[in-house]
PLY file of the C-alpha trace (Angstrom):
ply
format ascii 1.0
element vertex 331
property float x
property float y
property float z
element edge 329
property int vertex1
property int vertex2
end_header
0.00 0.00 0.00
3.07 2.48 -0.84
1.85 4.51 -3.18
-1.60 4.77 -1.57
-0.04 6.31 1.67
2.03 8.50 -0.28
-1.30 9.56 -2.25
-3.15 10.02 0.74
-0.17 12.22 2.23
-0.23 14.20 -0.74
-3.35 13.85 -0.30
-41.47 23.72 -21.27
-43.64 26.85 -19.53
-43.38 25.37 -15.77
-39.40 24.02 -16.57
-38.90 27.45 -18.05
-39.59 29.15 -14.65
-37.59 26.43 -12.73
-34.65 27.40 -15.16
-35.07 31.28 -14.12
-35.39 30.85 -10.56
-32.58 28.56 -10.69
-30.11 30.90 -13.02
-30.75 33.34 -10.00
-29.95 31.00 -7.26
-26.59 30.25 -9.10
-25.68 34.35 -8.96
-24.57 34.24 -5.22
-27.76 31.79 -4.44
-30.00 35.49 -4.32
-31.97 37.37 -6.70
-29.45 39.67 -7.29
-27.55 39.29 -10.86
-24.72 41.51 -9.78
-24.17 39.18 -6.91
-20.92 37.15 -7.09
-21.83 33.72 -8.56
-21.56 30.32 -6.32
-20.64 26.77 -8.01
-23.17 23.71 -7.07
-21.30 20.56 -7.17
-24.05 17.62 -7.82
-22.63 14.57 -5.56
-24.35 11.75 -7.30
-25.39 11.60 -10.62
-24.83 7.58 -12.45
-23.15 7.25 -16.08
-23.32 4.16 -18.22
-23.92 3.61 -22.11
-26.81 1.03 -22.91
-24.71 0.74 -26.38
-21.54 0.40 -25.51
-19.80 -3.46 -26.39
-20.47 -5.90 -23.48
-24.11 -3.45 -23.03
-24.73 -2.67 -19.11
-26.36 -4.83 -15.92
-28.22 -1.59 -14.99
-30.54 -0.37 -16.03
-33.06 -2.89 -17.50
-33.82 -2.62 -21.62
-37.22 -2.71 -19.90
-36.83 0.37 -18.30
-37.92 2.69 -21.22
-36.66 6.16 -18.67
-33.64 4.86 -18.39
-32.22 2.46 -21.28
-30.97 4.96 -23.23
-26.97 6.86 -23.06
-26.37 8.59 -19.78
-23.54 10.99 -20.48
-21.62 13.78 -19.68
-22.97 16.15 -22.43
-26.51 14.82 -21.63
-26.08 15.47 -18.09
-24.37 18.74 -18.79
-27.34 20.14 -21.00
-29.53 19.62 -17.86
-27.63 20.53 -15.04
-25.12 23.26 -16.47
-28.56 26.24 -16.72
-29.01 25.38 -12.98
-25.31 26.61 -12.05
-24.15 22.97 -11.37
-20.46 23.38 -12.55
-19.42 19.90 -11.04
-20.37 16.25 -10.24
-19.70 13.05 -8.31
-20.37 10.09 -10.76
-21.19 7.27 -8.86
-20.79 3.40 -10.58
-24.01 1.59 -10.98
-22.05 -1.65 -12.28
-21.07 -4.54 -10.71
-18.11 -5.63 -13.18
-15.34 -4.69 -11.68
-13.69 -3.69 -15.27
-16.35 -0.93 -15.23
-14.32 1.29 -13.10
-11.76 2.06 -15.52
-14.36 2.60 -18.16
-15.73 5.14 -15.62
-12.63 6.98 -14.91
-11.68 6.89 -18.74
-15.69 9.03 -19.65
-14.71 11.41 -16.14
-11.34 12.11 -17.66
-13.15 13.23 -20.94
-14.98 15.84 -19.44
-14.46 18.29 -16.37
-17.75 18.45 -14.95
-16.71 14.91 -13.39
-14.84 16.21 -10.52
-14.94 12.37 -8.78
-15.93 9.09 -8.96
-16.96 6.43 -6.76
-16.23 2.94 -7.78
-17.93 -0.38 -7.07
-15.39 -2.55 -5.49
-16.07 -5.50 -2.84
-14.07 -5.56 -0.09
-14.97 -9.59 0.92
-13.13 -10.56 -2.23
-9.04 -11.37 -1.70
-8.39 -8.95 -4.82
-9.83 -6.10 -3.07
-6.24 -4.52 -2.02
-4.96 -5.27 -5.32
-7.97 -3.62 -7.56
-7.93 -0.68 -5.29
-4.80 0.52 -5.69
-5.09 0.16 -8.89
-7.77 2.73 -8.94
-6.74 4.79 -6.40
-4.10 5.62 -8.88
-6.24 8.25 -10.50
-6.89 11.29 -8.61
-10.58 11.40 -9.66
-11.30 7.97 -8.02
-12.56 9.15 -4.20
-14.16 5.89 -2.92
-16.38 3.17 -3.19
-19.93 2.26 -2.52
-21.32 -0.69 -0.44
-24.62 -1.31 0.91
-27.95 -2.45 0.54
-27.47 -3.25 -3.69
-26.34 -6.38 -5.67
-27.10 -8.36 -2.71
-24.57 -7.57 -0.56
-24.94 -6.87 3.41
-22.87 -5.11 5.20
-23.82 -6.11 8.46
-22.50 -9.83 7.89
-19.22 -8.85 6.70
-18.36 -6.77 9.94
-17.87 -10.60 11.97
-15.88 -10.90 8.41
-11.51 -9.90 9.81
-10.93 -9.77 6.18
-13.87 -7.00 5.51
-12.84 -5.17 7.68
-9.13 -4.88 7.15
-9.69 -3.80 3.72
-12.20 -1.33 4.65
-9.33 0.16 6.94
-7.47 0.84 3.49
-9.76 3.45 2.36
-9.02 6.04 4.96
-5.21 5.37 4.54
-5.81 6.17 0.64
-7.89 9.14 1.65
-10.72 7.54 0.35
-14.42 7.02 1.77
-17.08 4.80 1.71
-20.77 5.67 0.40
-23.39 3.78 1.36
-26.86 2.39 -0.88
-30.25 2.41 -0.38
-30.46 2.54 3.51
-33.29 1.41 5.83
-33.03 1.46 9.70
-31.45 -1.94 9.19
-28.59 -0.20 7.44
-28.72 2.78 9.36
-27.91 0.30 12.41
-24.49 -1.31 10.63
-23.37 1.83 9.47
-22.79 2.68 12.93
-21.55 -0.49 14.04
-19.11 0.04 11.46
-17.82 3.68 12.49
-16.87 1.55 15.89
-14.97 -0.75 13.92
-13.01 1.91 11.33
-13.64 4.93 13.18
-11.17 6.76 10.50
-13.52 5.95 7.90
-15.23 8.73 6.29
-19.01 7.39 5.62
-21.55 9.48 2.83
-24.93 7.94 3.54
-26.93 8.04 0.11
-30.43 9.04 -0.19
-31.50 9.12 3.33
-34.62 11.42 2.34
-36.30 8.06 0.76
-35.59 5.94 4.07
-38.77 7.15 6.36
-39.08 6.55 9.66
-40.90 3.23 10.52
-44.14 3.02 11.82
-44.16 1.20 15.25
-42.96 3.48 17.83
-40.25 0.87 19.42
-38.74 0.82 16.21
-39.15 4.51 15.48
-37.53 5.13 18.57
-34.30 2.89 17.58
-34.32 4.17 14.51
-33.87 7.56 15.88
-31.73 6.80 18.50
-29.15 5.55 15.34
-29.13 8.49 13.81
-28.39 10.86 16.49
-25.72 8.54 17.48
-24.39 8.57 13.65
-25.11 12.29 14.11
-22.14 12.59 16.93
-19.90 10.76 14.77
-17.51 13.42 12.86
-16.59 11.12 9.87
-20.54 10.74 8.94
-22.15 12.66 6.16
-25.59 12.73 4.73
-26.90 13.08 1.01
-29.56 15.15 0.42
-30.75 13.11 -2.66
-33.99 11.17 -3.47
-35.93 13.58 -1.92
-39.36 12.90 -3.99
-41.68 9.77 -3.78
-44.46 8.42 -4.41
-47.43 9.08 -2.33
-50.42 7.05 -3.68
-49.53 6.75 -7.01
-48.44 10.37 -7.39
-45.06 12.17 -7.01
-45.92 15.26 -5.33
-43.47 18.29 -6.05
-44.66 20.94 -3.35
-41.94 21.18 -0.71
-44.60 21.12 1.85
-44.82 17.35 1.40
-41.09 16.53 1.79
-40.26 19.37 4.26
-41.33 17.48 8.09
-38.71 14.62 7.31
-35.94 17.10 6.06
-36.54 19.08 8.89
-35.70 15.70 10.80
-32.48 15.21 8.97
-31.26 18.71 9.18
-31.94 19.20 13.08
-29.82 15.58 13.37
-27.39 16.20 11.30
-26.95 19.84 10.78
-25.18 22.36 7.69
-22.11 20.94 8.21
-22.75 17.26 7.17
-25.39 17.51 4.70
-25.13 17.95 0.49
-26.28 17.87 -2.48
-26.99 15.17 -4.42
-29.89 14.44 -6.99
-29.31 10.43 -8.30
-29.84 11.33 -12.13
-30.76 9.86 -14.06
-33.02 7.85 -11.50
-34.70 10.59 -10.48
-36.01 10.63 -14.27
-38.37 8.21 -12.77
-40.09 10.86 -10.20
-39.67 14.60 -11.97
-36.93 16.33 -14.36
-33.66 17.39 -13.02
-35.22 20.63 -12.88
-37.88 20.04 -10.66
-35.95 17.91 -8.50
-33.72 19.94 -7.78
-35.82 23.22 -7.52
-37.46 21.83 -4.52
-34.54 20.62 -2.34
-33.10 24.40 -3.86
-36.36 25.71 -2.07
-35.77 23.70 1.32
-31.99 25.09 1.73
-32.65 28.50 0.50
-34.78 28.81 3.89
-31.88 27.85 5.62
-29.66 30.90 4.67
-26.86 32.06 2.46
-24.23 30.18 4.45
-26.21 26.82 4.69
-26.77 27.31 0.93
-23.10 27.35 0.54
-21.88 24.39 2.18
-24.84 21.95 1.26
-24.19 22.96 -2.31
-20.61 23.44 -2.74
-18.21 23.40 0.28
-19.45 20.62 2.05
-18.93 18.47 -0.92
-14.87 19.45 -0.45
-14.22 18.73 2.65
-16.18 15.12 2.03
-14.56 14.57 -0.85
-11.62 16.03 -1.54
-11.99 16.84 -4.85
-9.66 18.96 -7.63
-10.74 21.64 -9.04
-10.42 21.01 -13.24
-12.48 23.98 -14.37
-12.38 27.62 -13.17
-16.28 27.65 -12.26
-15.37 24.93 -9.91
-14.22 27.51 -7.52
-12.13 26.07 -4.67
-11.77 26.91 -0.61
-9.32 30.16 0.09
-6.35 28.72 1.27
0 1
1 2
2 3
3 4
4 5
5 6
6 7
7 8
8 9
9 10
11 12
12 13
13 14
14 15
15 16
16 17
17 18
18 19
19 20
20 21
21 22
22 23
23 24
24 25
25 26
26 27
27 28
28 29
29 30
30 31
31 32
32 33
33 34
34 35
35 36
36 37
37 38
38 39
39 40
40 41
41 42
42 43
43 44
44 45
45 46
46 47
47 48
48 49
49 50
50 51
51 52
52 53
53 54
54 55
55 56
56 57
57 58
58 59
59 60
60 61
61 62
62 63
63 64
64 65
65 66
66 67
67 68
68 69
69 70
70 71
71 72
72 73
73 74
74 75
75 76
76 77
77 78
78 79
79 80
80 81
81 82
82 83
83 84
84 85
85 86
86 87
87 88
88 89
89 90
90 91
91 92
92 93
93 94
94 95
95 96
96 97
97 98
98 99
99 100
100 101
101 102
102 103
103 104
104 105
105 106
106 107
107 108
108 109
109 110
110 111
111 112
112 113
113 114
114 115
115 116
116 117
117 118
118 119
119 120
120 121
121 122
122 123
123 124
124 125
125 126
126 127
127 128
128 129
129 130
130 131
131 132
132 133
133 134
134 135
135 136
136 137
137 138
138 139
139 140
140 141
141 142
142 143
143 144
144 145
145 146
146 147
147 148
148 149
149 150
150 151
151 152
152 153
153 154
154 155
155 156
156 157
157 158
158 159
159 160
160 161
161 162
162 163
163 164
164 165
165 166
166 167
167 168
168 169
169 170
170 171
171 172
172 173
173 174
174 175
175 176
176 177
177 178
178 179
179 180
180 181
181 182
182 183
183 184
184 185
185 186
186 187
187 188
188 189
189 190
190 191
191 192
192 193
193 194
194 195
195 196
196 197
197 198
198 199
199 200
200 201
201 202
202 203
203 204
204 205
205 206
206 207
207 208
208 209
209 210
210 211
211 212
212 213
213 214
214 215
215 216
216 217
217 218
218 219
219 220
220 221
221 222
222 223
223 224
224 225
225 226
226 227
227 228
228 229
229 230
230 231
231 232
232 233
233 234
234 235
235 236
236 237
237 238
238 239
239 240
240 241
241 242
242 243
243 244
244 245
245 246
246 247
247 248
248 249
249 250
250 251
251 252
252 253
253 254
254 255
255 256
256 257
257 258
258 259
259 260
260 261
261 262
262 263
263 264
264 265
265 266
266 267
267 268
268 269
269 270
270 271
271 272
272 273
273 274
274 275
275 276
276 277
277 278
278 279
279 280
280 281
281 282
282 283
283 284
284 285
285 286
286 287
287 288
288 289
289 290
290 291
291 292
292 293
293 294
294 295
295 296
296 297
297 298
298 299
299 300
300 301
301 302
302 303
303 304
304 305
305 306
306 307
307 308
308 309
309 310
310 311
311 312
312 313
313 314
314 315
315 316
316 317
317 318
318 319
319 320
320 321
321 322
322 323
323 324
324 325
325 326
326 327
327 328
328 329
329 330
């Protein structure tokens, strides 16, 4: 693990109006156009090609949103009119040769400021395939959860697991989590006993409501507070809209009694963007999706806006500036 330590050291009318609002946002995150403008890094957007040789396992030629090329340019012709001058791609393949091709499309184009790779760490060529990829400055981690059948809380009684989880922080790299439900919530923290060094993004925690019966609401809450007190631990705000009885509803008064959950947990400091395009296809456009989260923060304040949409997303990532909208920290 040589070179990883000495990498770490180193270390149409409606969408129309959603566009304006949005172009204002991006000039300072106000209404005023002379205001200096803000970058909005998007921390989890997936790319594959449907027609590329070999095809993809996700998503399904079934799926008639999805199945189709998701792209830089494509993404870039949605997300650029919002002010998002950056992005995290995360891999939503399970060959472990689709990492590369991942790395080789984020090289292409600088809106990729990172990627997140699918890696297991059960498998004996875990060391080997990650320092392979940690190699590349844009790789920043890898993504293990509640997907492709894996469970994370039977591979922490698993020495080997967890040894190779332990290489990620010395590589200055993190670990995102998929999917979660209070079970998950649960192993995530038994994990931050085990690798306490570990940095942790938990995806999509909007979608994973509370449960219903009280004792369980009550563990479930007692998890995240504890995950709450644990400095390494960051939250996604991504997958905020559902379905609510056959509808996706897209006033903010819907989503806004669980996000007021999650921010009073977690707080400004741990929280970021994220909107899971081209998923979130499924639900609304990018616009919409990402005008009402926009709406949620904006109540927060000018700083909150800031870190949820930008600096947040650099101290939990680490990632390099590669375009001169991507503004960076003051050093």
């Amino acid at each position: 693990m040589t070179d990883l330590r000495r990498r770490a050291f180193l270390a149409t009318g409606s969408c129309f109006a959603l566009l304006q609002a949005a172009r204002s946002f991006d000039s300072g995150y106000s209404p005023d156009p002379s205001a200096p403008r803000r970058p909005i890094i998007d921390t989890h957007i997936h790319l594959f090609d449907p027609g590329r040789p070999g095809g993809v396992p996700w998503p399904d030629p079934a799926d008639t949103v999805l199945y189709r090329p998701a792209l830089p340019p494509r993404y870039k012709s949605l997300a650029m009119p919002l002010g998002i001058v950056g992005a995290i791609a995360v891999e939503c393949s399970l060959r472990v040769e689709d990492n590369d091709w991942l790395l080789d499309i984020a090289a292409r184009d600088s809106i990729i400021v990172g990627v997140i790779g699918n890696l297991d760490p059960a498998t004996p060529a875990f060391p080997r395939q990650l320092e392979h990829l940690a190699a590349n400055p844009l790789f920043r981690g890898i993504r293990y959860g509640n997907l492709w059948g894996r469970s994370l809380g039977a591979q922490l009684n698993n020495p080997e697991f967890v040894a190779n989880l332990k290489r990620l922080p010395t590589a200055d790299l993190l670990l995102e989590s998929a999917n979660p439900n209070p079970v998950l919530i649960a192993e995530i923290l038994n994990l931050t006993d085990r690798v306490p060094e570990l940095r942790i993004v938990i995806d999509h925690l909007p979608q994973a409501l509370p449960p219903q019966s009280p004792a369980d609401r009550k563990a479930y809450d007692q998890d995240l507070h504890a995950l709450s007190r644990r400095s390494n631990v960051f939250v996604k705000g991504s997958e905020v809209l559902r379905r609510v009885d056959g509808k996706v509803p897209v006033d903010l008064d819907t989503y806004k009694p669980w996000l007021d959950e999650i921010w009073e947990i977690f707080g400004e400091d741990r929280l970021l963007y994220g909107s899971d395009w081209p998923n979130s296809d499924h639900l609304a456009p990018y616009a919409r999706t990402f005008d009402i989260i926009r709406q949620y923060v904006a109540r927060k304040g000018h700083r909150s806006l800031e870190k949820f949409f930008w600096k947040n997303s650099i101290a939990v990532y680490g990632w390099r500036q590669r375009a001169a909208t991507q503004a960076r920290l003051p050093t």
